[in-house]
N, C-alpha and C positions, 0 to 999 in steps of 0.2 A: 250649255257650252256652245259656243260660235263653231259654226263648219268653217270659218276660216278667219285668221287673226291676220291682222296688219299694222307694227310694230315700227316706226320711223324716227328719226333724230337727226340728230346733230350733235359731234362729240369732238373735243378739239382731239390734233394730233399728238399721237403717244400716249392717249388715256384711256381707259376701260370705261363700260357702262354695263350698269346690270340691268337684265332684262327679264323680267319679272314674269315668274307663272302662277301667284297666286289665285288660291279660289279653287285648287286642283280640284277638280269633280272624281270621283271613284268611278272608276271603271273607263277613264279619259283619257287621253293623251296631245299632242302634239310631234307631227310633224313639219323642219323645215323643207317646205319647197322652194323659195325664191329668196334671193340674198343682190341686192344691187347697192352701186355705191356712186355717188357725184357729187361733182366739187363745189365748193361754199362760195370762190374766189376764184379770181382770176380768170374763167371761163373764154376770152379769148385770148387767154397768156401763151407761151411758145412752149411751155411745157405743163405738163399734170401727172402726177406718179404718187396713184392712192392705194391700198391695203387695208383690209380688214380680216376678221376673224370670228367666229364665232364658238366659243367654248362649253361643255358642260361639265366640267371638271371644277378641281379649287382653285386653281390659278388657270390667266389667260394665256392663250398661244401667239405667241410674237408673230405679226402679221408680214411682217419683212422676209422672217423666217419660220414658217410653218412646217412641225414636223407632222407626218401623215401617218407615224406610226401610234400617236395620242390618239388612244379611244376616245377619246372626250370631244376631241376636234372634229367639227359637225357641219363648219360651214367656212367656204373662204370666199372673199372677193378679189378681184384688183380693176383698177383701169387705168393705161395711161394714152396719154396723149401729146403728140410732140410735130410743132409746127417749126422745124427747122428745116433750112432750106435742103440738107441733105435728106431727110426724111419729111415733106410734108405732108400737112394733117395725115399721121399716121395715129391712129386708135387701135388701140389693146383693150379690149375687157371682156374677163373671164368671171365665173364664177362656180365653185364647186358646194354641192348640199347633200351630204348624208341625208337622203328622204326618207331610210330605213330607220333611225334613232328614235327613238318615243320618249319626249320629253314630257314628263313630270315635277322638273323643279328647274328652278333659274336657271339661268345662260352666263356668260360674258363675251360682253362684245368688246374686242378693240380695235383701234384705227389707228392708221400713219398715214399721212404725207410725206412722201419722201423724196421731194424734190426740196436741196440744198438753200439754204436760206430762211426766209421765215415760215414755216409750215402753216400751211391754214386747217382750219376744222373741214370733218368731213360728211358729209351728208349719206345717211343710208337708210336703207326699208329693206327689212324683211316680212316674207308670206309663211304663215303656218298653215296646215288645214289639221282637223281634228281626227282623231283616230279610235274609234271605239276596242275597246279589249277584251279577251277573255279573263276572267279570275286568275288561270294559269297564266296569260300573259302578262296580265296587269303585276304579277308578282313576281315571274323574271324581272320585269321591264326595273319594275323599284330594286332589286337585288343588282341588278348591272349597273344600274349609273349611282347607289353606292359605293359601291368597287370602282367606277370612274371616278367619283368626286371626292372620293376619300382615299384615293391615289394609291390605291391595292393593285 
């Protein structure tokens, strides 16, 4: 197992991507540490207003509107950016990662643009590092994110 994974895309706006943990090693896990996000397009346009999310749950968390109270919701991005003459080059980016989660099965990741008009795709990278278990934890770890993912 890698001490540290690095997962990147490109996903248009408004769509999910799965993001694959196959190959689970026993006694293994994954943690997210890093989640960033840049834009595909427009890069000196007057505005950029990106969103993502990353889920371990059945369904993904609307990145526009993340609720914080879903266990499953593990990882959020945003960045915006707006060169209008009342605000310029003002930059926003944030990003929040449950480092505590120990992922042993899929993710979902989604993105928006959500700046009005034609949305462009979104560019992002996540960082895992690996996490070694106990037997006792390795078997909460698999009992929790059932009860995540199957929406107990």
């Amino acid at each position: 197992m890698r001490k540290e994974l690095v997962i990147r895309g490109q996903t248009a706006s408004g769509n999910q991507r799965i993001l694959e943990f196959g190959g689970y090693k026993e006694g293994y896990a994954y943690r997210l540490v890093d989640f960033q996000l840049w834009p595909s397009e427009n890069l000196a346009g007057s505005t950029i207003e990106l969103a993502a999310t990353i889920t371990a749950a059945k369904t993904y968390e609307d990145p526009s509107n993340p609720n914080f109270n879903n266990e499953g919701l593990i990882g959020t991005a945003y960045v915006s950016f707006s060169n209008h003459t009342y605000a310029p080059n003002h930059i926003l980016s944030n990003n929040i990662c449950n480092d505590t989660f120990l992922i042993t099965q899929n993710l979902i990741l989604a993105v928006i643009d959500s700046v009005a008009g034609s949305p462009k795709a979104v560019n992002w990278q996540c960082r895992f590092v690996s996490h070694k278990m106990s037997p006792g934890e390795e078997a909460a770890t698999n009992f929790k994110q059932f009860q995540v993912s199957d929406g107990s």
